[in-house]
C-alpha positions as semicolon CSV with decimal commas, in nm:
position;residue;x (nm);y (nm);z (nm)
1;X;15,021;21,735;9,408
2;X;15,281;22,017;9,243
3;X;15,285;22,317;9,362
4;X;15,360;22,659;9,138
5;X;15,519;22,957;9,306
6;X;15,324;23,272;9,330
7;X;15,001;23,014;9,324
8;X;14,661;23,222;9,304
9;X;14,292;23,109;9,388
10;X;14,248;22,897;9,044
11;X;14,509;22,699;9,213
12;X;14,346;22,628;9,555
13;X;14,031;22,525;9,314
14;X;14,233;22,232;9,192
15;X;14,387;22,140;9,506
16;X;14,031;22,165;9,653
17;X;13,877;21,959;9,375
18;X;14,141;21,709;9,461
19;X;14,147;21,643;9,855
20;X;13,761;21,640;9,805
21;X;13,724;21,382;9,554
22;X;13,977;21,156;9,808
23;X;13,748;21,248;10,132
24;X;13,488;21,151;9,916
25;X;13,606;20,817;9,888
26;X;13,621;20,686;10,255
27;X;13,400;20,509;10,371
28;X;13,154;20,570;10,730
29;X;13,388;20,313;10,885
30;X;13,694;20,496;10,799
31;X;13,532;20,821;10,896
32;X;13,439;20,662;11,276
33;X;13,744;20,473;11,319
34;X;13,959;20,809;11,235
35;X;13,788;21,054;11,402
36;X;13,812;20,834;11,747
37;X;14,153;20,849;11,662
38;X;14,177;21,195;11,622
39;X;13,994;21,264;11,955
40;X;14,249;21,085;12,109
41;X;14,491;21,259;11,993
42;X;14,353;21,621;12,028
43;X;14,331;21,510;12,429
44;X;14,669;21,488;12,455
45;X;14,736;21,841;12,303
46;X;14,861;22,081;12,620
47;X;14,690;22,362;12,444
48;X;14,333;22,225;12,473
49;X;14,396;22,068;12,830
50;X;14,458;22,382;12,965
51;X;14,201;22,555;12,737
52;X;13,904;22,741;12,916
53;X;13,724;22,819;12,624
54;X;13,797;22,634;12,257
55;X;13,601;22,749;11,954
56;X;13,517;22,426;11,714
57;X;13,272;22,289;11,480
58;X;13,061;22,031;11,419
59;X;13,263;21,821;11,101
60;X;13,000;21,679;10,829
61;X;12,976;21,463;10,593
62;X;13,369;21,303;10,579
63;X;13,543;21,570;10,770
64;X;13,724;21,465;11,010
65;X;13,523;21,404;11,278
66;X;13,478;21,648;11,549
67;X;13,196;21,558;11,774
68;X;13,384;21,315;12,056
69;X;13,603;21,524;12,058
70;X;13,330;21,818;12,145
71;X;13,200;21,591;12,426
72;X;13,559;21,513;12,541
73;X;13,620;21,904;12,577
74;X;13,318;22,007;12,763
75;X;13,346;21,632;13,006
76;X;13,633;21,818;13,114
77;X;13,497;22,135;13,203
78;X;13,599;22,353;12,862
79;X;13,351;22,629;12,745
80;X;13,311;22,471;12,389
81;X;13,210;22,747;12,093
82;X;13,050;22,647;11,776
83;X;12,983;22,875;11,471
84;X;12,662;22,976;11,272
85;X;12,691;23,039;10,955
86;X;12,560;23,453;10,889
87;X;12,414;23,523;10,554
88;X;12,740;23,710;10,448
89;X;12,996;23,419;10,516
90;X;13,086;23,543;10,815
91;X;13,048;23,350;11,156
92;X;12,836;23,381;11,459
93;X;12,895;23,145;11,764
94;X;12,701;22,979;12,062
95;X;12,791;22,778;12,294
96;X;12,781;22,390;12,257
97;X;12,566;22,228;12,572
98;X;12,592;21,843;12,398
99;X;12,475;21,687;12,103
100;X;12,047;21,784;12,199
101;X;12,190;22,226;12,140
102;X;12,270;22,130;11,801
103;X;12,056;22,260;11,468
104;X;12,077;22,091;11,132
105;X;12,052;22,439;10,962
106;X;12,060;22,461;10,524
107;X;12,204;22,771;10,381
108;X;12,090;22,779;10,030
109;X;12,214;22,513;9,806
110;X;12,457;22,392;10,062
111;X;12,554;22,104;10,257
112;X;12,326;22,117;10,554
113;X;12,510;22,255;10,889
114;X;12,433;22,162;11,229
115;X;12,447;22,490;11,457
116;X;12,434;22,607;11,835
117;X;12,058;22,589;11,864
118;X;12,084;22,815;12,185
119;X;12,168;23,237;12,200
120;X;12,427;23,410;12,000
121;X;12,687;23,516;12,129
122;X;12,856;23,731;11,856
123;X;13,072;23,700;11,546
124;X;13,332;23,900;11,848
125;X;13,249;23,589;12,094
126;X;13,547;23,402;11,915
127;X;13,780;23,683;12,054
128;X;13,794;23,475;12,380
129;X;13,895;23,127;12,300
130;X;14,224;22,995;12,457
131;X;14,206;22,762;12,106
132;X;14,054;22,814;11,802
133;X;13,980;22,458;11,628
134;X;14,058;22,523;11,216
135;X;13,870;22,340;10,951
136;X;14,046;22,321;10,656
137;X;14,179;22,039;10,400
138;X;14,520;22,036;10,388
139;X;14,832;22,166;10,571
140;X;15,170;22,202;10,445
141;X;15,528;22,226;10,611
142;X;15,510;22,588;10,718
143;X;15,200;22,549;10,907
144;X;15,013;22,685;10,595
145;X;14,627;22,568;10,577
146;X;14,426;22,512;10,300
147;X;14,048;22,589;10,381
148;X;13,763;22,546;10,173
149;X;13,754;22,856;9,985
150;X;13,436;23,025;10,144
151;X;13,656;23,275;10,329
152;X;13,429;23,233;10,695
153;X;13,773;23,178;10,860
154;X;13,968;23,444;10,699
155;X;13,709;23,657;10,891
156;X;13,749;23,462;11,180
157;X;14,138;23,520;11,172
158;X;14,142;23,868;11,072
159;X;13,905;23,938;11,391
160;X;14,132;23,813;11,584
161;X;14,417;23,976;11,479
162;X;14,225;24,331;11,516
163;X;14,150;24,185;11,913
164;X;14,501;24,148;11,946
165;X;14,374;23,799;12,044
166;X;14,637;23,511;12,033
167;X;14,496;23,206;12,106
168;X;14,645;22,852;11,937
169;X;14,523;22,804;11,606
170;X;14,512;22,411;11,584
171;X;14,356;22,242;11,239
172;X;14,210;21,877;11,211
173;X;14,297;21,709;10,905
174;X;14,299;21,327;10,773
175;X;14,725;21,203;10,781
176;X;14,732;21,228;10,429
177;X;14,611;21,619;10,418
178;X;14,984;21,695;10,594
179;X;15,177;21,815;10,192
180;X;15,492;21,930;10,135
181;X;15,338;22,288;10,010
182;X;15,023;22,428;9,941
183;X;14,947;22,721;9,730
184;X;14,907;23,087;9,944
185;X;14,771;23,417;9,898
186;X;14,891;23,708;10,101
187;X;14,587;23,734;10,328
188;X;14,650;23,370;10,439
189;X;14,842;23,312;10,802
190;X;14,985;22,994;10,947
191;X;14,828;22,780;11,217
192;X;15,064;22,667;11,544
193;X;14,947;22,267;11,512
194;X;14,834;22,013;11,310
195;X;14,629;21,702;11,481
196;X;14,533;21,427;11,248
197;X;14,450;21,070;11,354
198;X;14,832;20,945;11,420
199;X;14,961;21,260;11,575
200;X;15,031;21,590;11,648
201;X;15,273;21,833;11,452
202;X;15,394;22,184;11,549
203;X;15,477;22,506;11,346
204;X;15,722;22,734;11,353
């Protein structure tokens, strides 16, 4: 995919457009197969072995798949967070107590979501992960990701940065996803790692 300098949102639309369409076209099997692969992977990360408390998300449809790696992380003792969706895009969180605390919640027209079915904890909660797990649908060479276009995680990431909260910002993504260059805005900020099914790859 080319990439223009000084790209703008009409950009990421294409690029989005694009890396959906391919996600699109894997099948279940390839979905299963590369998010065990994935877990895997994430377990080896130093980041989230040491991590006390890692915000996530429950993947749908053919994300990458997140939820052995959820059970892997709270096996080992991590305080796993997982976001609900508030009616202004931004994100609360609750805490993740196995597959039976989980919600299949529909905002609007949207793909379904499946939630923390317990408390809330507070859009601030996130403020306290060791590792925040990214979303997203492509990363580039400087660490640069390329989310979905709803904006929940620029929220995310700006709280954050008004805590003064550093944890490891760490995005899951298909091999293919990892491009030489995606198109920025100013707002956006890079993430420290990259784990897709085959590996791991560090920024900056």
């Amino acid at each position: 995919m080319r990439h223009k300098e000084g790209a703008n949102e009409p950009d990421k639309r294409v690029w989005r457009r694009e890396l959906l369409a391919a996600r699109n076209g894997l099948t279940a099997d390839d979905v299963r197969e590369a998010a065990v692969a994935l877990a895997r992977q994430a377990h080896g990360l130093p980041e989230l072995a040491h991590a006390r408390t890692v915000a996530a998300y429950v993947s749908v449809g053919s994300e990458p798949g997140t939820p052995a790696l959820l059970d892997a992380l709270r096996a080992r003792g991590a305080h796993v967070l997982l976001p609900a969706l508030l009616p202004d895009n931004d994100l609360d969180w609750g805490a993740y107590e196995g597959e039976g605390s989980l919600a299949r919640v529909r905002h609007g027209t949207r793909m379904a979501l499946f939630e923390p079915a317990g408390p809330r904890l507070g859009p601030d909660a996130v403020t306290e992960a060791d590792v925040v797990l990214l979303p997203g649908l492509a990363v580039d060479a400087r660490g640069m990701r390329l989310g979905r276009g709803g904006g929940s995680y620029d929220r995310v990431l700006a709280r954050l940065d008004r805590a003064g909260a550093r944890p490891a910002l760490v995005v899951l993504l298909y091999d293919t996803e990892v491009v030489a260059r995606v198109p920025v805005e100013p707002h956006d900020r890079p993430v420290h790692a990259v784990v897709t099914p085959s590996g791991v790859r560090r920024f900056g």
